[in-house]
C-alpha positions in Angstrom: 60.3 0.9 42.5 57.9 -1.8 43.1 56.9 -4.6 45.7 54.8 -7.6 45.3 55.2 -9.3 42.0 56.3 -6.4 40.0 53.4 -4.1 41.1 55.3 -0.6 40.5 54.6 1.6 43.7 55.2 5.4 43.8 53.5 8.4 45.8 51.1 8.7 43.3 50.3 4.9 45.0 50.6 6.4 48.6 48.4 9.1 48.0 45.3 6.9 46.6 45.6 4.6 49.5 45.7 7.6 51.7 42.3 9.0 49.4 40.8 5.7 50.2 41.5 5.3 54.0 43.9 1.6 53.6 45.6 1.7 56.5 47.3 -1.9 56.5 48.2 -1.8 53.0 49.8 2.1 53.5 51.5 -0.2 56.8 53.3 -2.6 54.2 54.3 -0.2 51.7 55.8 1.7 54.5 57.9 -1.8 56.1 58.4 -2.9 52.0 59.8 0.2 50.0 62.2 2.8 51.5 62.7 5.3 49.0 59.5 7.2 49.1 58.7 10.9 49.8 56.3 10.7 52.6 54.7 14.5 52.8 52.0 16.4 53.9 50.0 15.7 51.4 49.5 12.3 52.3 48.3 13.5 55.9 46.0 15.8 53.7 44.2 13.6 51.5 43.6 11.2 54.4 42.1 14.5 56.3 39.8 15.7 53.7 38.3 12.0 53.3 37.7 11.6 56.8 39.7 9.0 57.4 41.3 9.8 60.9 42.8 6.6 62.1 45.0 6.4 58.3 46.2 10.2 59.2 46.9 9.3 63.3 49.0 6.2 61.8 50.7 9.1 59.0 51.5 11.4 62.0 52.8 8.8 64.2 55.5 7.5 61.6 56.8 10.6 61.4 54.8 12.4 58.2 54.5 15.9 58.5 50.9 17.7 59.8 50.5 21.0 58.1 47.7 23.7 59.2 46.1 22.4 55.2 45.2 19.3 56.9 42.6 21.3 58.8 41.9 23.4 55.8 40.5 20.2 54.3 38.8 18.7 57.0 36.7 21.7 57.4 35.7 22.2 53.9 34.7 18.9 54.0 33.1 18.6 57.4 35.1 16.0 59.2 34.3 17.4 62.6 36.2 13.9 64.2 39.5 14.9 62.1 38.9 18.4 62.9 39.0 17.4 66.4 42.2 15.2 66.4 43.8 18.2 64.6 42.4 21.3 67.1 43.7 19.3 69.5 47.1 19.3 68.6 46.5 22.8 67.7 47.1 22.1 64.1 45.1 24.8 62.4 44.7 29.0 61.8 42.7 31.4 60.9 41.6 30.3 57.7 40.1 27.2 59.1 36.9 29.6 59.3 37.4 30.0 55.7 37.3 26.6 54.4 34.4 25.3 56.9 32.6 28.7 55.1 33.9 27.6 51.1 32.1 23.8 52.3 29.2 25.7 53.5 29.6 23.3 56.5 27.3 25.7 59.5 27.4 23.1 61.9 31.6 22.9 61.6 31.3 26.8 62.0 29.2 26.3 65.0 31.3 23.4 66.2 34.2 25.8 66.3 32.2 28.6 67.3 31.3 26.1 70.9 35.2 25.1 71.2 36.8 25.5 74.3 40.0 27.0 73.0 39.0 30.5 73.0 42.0 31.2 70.9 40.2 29.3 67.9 37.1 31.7 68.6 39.3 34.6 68.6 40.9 33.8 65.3 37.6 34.7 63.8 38.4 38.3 63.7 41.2 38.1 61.1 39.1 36.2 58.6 37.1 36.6 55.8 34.8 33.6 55.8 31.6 35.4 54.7 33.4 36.3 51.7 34.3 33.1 50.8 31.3 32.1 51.8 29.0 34.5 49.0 32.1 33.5 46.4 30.2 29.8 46.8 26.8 30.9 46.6 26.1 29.8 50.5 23.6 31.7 52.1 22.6 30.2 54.8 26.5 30.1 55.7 26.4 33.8 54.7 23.5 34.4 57.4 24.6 31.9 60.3 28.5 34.3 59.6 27.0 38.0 59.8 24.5 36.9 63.2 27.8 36.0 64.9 29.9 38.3 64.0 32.1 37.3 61.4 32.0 40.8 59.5 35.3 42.4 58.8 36.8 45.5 57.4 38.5 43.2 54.9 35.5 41.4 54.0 34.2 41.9 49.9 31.4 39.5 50.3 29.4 41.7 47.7 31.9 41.5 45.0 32.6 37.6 45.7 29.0 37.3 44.9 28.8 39.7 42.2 31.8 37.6 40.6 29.9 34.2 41.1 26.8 35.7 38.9 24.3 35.4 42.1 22.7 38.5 41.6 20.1 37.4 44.4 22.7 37.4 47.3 24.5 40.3 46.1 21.0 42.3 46.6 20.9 40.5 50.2 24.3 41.5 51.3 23.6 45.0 50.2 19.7 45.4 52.2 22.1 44.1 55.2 24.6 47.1 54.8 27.8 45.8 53.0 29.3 47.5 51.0 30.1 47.7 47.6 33.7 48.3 46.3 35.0 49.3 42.7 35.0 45.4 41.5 31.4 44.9 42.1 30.1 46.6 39.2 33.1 45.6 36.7 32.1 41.6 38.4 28.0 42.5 37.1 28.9 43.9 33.8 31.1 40.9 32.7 28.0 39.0 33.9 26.3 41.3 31.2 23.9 41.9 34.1 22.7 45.1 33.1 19.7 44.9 35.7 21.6 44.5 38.7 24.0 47.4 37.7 21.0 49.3 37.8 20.0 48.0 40.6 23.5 49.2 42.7 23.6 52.3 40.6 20.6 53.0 42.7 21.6 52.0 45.8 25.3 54.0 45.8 27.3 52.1 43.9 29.4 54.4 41.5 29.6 53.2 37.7 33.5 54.0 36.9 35.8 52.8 34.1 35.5 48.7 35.4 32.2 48.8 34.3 33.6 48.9 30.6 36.3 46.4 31.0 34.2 44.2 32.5 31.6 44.2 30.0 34.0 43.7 27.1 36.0 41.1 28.9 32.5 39.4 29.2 31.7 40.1 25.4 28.2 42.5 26.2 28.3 45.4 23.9 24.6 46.1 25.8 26.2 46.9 29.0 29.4 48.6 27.2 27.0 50.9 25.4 25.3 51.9 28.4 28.5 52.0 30.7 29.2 54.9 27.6 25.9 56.3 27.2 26.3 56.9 31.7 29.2 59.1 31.8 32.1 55.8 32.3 35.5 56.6 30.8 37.3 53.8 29.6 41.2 53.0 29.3 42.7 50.0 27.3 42.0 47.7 29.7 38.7 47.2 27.9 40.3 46.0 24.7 42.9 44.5 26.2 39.8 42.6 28.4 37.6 42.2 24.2 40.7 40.7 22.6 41.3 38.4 25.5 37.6 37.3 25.5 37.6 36.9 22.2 34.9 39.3 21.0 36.2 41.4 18.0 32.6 43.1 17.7 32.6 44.0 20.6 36.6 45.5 20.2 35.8 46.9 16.7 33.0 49.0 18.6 35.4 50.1 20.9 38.0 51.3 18.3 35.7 52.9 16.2 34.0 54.8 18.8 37.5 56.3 20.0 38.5 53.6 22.8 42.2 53.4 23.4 44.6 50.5 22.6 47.9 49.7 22.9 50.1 46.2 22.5 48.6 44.8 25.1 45.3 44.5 22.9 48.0 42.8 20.7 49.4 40.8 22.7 45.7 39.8 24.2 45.1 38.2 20.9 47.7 36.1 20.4 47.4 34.6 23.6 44.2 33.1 22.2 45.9 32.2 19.0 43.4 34.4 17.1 44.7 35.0 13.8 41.9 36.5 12.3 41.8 39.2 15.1 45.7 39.9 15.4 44.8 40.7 11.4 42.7 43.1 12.2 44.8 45.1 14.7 47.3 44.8 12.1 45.4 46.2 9.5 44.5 49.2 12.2 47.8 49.5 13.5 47.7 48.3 16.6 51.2 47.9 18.5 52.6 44.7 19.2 55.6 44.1 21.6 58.0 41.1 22.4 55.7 39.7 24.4 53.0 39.2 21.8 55.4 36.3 20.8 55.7 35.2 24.3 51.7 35.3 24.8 51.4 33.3 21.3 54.5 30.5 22.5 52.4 30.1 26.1 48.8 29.7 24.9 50.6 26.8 22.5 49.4 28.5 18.9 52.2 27.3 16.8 50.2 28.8 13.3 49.7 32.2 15.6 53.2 32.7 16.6 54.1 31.7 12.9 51.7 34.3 11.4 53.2 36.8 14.1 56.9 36.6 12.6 56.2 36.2 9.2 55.1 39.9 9.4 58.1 40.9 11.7 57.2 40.8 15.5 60.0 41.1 17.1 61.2 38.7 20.1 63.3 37.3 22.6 64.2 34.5 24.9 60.7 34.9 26.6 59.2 33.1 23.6 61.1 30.0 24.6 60.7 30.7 28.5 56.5 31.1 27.9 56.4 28.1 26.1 59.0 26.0 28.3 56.4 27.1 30.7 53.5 25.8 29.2 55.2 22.2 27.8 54.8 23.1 24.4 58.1 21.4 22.9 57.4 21.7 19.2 57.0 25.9 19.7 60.4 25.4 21.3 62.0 23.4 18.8 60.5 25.3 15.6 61.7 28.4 17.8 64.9 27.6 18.3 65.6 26.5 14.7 64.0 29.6 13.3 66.7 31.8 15.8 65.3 32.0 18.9 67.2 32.5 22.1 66.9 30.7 25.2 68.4 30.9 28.4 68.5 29.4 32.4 64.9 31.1 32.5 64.1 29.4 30.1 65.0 25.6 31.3 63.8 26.5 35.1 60.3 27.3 33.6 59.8 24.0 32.6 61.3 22.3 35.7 59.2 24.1 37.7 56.2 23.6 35.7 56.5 19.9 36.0 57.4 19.3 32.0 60.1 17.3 33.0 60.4 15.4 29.3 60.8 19.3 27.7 63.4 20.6 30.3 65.4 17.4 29.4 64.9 18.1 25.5 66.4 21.5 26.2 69.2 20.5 28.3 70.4 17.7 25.6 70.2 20.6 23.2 72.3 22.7 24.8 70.2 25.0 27.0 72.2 26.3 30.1 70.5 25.8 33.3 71.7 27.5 37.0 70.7 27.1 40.8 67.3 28.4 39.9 67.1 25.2 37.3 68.2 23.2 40.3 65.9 24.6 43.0 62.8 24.1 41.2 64.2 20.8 40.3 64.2 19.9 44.0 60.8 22.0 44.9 59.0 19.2 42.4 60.8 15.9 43.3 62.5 15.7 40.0 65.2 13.5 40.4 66.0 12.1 37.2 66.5 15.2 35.5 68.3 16.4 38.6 71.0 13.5 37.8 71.2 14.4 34.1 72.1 17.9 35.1 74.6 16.7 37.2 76.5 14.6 34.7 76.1 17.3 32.2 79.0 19.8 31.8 77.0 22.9 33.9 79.2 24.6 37.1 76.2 25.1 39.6 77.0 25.2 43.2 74.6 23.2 46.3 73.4 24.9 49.1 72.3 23.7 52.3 69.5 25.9 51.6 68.8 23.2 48.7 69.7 20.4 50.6 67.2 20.9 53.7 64.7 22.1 51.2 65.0 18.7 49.7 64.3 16.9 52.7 60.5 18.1 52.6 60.1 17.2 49.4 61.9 14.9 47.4 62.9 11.0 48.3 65.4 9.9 50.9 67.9 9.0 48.4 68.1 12.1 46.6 69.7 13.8 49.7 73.1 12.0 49.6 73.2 12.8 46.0 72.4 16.0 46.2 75.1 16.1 49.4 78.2 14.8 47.1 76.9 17.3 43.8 77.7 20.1 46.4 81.2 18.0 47.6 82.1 18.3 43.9 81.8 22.2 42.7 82.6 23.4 46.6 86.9 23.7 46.3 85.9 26.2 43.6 84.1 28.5 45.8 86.3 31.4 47.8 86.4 30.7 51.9 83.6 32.3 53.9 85.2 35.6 55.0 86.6 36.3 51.4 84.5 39.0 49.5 85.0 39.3 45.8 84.8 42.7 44.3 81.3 42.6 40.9 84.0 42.0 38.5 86.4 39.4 40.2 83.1 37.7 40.8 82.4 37.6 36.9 85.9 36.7 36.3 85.2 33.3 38.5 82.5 32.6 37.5 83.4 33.1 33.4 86.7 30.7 34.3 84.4 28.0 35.6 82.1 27.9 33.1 85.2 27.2 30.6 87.0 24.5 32.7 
């Protein structure tokens, strides 16, 4: 696809002219090339960077306008794009959330003095202040709770315990909100130990998250004083060590009676971390198929290696994790060492965008199904789409797929799409025809050999 002198020209194009605010050039890539998707993220990017006239023009040749569009502009304190899009009532309740994420108090107050009371009203569903101590605002924070923002759902103490502002999280709690099981477990894998102290004193109850979070964090300090305090502990917290990365941390654990189980295993080998997984080993730590599957999807080749040299078992979810990740060497060592695969296997990569990896594994004999199709179609991957389509698979077209395809794939994948269905749709039984579970196998087995 290109247009003037061999310039190639795809939505990746669209969208930087879009970022940019180039109206007449986005004009003659419109009148000049015909097979582009033209979505909603266009009429995004040119809301978040202000530029209103680019996302009138978008709107007006038919691109569609999404409630995101005023997501952005808020977060990024357009109030003339906020306008435009309020007025076409092109926006929700987390509008309130975004304008608090920017820390933008003059959008908040801009919506705040709108005439549509139904924007005002929205306010009571959201959780801005929340959002708004996740980001460290406080002036946000203060402008929210003087008018009125505070909800039953909000957990602005947590957000800002998570965040590591320790300041803010005293604030919120002089100003009455209240704490919640996270907060401490957000301090501890801080390894604030003086703010834990601090809410310890001021209600908060010290509980078993305390200890997960400090060993997720790597702070034996806290850990020892979460213990030395009365906290129990399960084996989250060296499940939370192993996937930090912190074998002190889960060797003090273990030898001071702290529970395990695979999942501590399995924690490990999603880091790749040999010279831990040999210590659970040594200590007789479980494993599971899904250690495999953690080593295969955290791309650790030597890890997964190490893992079935000594006999872990697994399955097709090895191939699936990795699929998932784009990690084509795990999957072709897998598969030559015995490995299964299956559809799963094939959609996780299509629907993960590794486009070059599901075609390795289709070429190599991988099955694929609707599911491989669908996510095919939900990422605008044609070409793999049409090798699937000449391959020897019996998969069958919706109009589900079809209209799905029309929000987000080109125009010329719709008539393709259209005659794939024409072809497999004699096969299928007429509408008011029920098949009984095992005629329905029976079919479907037939196909798959013709």
């Amino acid at each position: 696809m290109a247009y003037n002198a061999g310039h190639p020209v795809d939505e990746r194009v669209c969208h930087a002219l879009a970022r940019s605010g180039a109206l007449e050039q986005l004009k003659f890539v419109k009148a000049n090339v015909s097979d582009l998707l033209w979505s909603h993220k266009l009429t995004d990017v040119a809301a978040e960077h202000g530029h209103l006239a680019t996302l009138q023009w978008l709107h007006e040749t038919g691109v569609p306008l999404r409630t995101s569009a005023s997501h952005v502009a808020a977060e990024s304190g357009h109030v003339h794009v906020l306008t435009w899009l309020v007025a076409k009532r092109v926006y929700d309740s987390e509008i309130y959330i975004h304008a608090a994420a920017g820390g933008n108090v003059k959008i908040l107050a801009w919506l705040r003095d709108h005439p549509d009371k139904r924007l005002w009203r929205l306010r009571l569903s959201s959780t801005a202040i929340t959002k708004a101590a996740e980001k460290g605002h406080r002036d946000a924070v203060r402008w929210l709770i003087e008018h009125r923002f505070k909800t039953s759902d909000d957990s602005a103490v947590t957000a800002a315990a998570e965040a590591g502002n320790a300041d803010l999280v005293r604030w919120l709690v002089e100003r009455s909100f209240p704490t919640d099981w996270l907060t401490c477990e957000a301090a501890a894998r801080n390894g604030d130990l003086d703010l834990i102290q601090w809410l310890r004193e001021h209600g908060a109850e010290l509980d078993e998250g305390v200890c997960t979070g400090a060993a997720s964090g790597g702070h034996l300090h806290v850990l020892k004083f979460a213990r030395e305090n009365g906290c129990s502990w399960r084996g989250s917290a060296c499940e939370g060590a192993a996937a930090g990365g912190h074998l002190q941390v889960l060797q003090w654990i273990h030898a001071n009676g702290g529970p395990w189980d695979a999942r501590t295993f399995t924690a490990a080998a999603q880091r790749g971390d040999v010279g831990m997984m040999q210590y659970l080993l040594q200590q007789d730590c479980k494993w599971s198929v899904k250690t495999c599957a953690a080593a295969a999807g955290g791309g650790h080749l030597h890890a997964l290696q190490w893992l079935r040299e000594r006999g872990c078992p697994w399955d097709a979810r090895t191939v699936t994790a990795a699929a998932a990740s784009g990690h084509l060497e795990i999957i072709r060592w897998a598969r030559n060492t015995g490995c299964r695969w299956g559809t799963a296997s094939i959609s996780a990569a299509t629907r993960n965008k590794h486009e070059q990896v599901a075609t390795w594994m289709l070429q190599n004999g991988c099955t694929f199904d609707e599911a491989t199709v669908s996510a095919a179609i939900a990422v605008n991957a044609t070409d793999f789409m049409r090798l699937m389509r000449l391959s020897e698979g019996v998969v069958f077209i919706s109009d589900k797929m079809i209209e799905a395809a029309r929000n987000t794939c080109r125009p010329s994948t719709i008539p393709f799409l259209e005659e794939w269905k024409r072809r497999w749709s004699h096969l299928l039984p007429p509408p008011d025809v029920a098949l009984a579970p095992e005629e329905e196998t029976a079919s479907l087995d037939q196909l798959q050999m013709n």
